[in-house]
Rosetta silent file (secondary structure, phi, psi, omega in degrees, C-alpha in Angstrom):
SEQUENCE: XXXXXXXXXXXXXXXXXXXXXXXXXXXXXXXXXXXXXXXXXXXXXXXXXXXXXXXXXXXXXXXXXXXXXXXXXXXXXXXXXXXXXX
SCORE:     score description
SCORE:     0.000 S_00000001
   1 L     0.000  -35.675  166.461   94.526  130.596  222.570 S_00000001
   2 L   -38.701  -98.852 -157.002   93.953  127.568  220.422 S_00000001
   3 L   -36.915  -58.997  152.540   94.976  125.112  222.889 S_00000001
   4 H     3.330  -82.802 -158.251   91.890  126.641  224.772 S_00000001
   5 H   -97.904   25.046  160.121   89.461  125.630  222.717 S_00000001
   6 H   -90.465  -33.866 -174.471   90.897  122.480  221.709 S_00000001
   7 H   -93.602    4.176  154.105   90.661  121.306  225.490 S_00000001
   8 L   -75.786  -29.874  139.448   87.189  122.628  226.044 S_00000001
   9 L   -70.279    8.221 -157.585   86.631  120.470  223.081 S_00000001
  10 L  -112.738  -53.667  170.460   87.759  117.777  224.345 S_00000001
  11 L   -73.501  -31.685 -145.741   85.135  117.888  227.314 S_00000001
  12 L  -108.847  -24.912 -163.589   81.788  118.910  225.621 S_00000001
  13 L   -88.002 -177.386  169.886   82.101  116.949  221.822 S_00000001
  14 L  -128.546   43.275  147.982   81.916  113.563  221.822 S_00000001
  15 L   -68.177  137.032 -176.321   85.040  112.962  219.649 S_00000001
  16 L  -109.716    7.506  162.724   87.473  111.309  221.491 S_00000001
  17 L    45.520   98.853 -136.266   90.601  112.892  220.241 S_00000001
  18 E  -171.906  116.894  179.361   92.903  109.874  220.409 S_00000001
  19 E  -106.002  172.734 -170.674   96.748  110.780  219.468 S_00000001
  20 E  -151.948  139.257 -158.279   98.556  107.628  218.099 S_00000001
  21 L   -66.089  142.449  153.189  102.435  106.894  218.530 S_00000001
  22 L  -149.776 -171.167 -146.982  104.695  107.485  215.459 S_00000001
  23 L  -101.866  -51.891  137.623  108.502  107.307  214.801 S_00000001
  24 L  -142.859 -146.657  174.428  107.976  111.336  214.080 S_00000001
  25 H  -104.676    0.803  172.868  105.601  113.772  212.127 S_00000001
  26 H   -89.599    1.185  172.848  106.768  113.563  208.735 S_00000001
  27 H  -100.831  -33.347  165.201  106.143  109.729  209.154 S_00000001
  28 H   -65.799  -62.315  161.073  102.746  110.447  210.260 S_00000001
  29 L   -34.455  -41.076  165.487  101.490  113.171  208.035 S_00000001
  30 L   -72.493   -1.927  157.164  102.714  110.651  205.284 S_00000001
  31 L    91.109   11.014  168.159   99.924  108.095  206.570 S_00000001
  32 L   -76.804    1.581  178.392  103.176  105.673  207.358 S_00000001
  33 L  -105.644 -176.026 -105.146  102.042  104.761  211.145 S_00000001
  34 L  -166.685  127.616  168.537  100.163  102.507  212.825 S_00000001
  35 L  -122.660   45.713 -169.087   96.632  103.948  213.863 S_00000001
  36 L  -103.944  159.971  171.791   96.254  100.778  216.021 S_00000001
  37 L  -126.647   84.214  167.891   96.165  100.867  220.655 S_00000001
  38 L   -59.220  -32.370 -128.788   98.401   97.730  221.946 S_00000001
  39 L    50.369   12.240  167.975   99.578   99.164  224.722 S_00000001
  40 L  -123.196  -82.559 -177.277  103.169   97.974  223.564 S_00000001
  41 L   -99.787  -31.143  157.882  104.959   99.154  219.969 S_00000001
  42 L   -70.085   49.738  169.235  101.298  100.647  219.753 S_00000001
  43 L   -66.747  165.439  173.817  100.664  103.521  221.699 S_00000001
  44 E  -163.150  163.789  177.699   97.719  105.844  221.770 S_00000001
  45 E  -173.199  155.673 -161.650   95.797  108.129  224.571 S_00000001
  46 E   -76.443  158.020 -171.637   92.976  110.645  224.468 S_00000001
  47 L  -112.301  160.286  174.472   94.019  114.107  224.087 S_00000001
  48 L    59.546  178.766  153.164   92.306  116.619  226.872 S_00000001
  49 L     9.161  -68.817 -147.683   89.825  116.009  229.460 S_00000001
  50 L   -94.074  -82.440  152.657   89.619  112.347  228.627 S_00000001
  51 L    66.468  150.736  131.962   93.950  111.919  228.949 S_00000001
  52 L  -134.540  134.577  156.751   94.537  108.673  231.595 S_00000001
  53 L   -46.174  -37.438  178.404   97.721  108.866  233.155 S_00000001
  54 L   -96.304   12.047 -179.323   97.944  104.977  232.167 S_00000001
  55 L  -102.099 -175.179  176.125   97.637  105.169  228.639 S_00000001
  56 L   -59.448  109.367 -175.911  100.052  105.942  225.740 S_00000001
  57 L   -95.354  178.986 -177.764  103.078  108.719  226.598 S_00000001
  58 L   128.328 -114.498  136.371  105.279  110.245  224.575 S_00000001
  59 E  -116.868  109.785  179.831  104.674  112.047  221.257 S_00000001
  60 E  -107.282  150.503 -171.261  101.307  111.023  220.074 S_00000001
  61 E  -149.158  124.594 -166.935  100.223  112.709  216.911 S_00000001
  62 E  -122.784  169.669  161.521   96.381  113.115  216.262 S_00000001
  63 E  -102.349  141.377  169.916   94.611  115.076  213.127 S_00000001
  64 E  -143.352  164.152  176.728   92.051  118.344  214.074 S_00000001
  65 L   -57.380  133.114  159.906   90.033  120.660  212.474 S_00000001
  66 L   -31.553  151.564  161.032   91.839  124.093  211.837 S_00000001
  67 L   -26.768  -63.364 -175.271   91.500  126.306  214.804 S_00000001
  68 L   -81.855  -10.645  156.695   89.020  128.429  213.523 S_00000001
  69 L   -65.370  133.462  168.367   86.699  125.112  212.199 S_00000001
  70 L  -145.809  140.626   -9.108   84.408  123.869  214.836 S_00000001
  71 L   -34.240  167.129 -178.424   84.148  121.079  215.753 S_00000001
  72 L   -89.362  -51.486 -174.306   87.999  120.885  216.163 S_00000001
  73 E   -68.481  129.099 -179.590   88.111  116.890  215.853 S_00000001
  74 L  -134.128  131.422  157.242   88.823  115.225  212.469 S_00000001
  75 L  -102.462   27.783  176.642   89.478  111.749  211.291 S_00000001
  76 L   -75.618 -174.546 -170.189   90.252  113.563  207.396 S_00000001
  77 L  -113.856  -14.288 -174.669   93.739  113.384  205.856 S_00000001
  78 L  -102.523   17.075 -150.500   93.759  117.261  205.287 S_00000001
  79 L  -138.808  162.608 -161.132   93.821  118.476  208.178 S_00000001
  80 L   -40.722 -171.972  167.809   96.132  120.209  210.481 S_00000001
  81 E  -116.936  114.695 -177.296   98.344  118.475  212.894 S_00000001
  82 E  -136.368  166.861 -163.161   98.628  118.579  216.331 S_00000001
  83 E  -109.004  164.902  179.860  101.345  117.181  218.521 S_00000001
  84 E  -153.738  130.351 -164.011  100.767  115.966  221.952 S_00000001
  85 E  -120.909  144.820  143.273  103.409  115.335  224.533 S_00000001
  86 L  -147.084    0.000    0.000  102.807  114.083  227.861 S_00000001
């Protein structure tokens, strides 16, 4: 049900939810990636709503709010993990 109300959050806030490429998630959660958008060894693409087909695929790894926090969208360091494949 999460995934719900993450992509319903995704249209109405105006957080832009913006996953960012890493190597995996124990390299991200340790703060070891690149939060940069090349388009090359830098990917990155909007999460939800917002998505483009022509942006960064893969595994993108963004930080959110716990489920039950709203807003959803976080730039902290504490905060949950969410994975994003497309």
């Amino acid at each position: 049900m999460a995934a719900v109300h993450f992509y319903t959050d995704t249209i109405r806030n105006q957080c832009p939810y913006v996953g960012f490429s890493c190597s995996d998630f124990d390299a991200f959660d340790a703060g070891q990636c690149s939060l940069k958008c090349d388009g090359n060894e830098h990917q990155c693409n909007r999460m939800g709503y917002w998505a483009s087909s022509e942006s960064g695929k893969g595994d993108l790894y963004l930080k959110t709010q716990d489920a039950n926090a709203f807003p959803y969208c976080s730039n902290f360091p504490c905060c949950l993990m969410f994975v994003y494949i497309t």
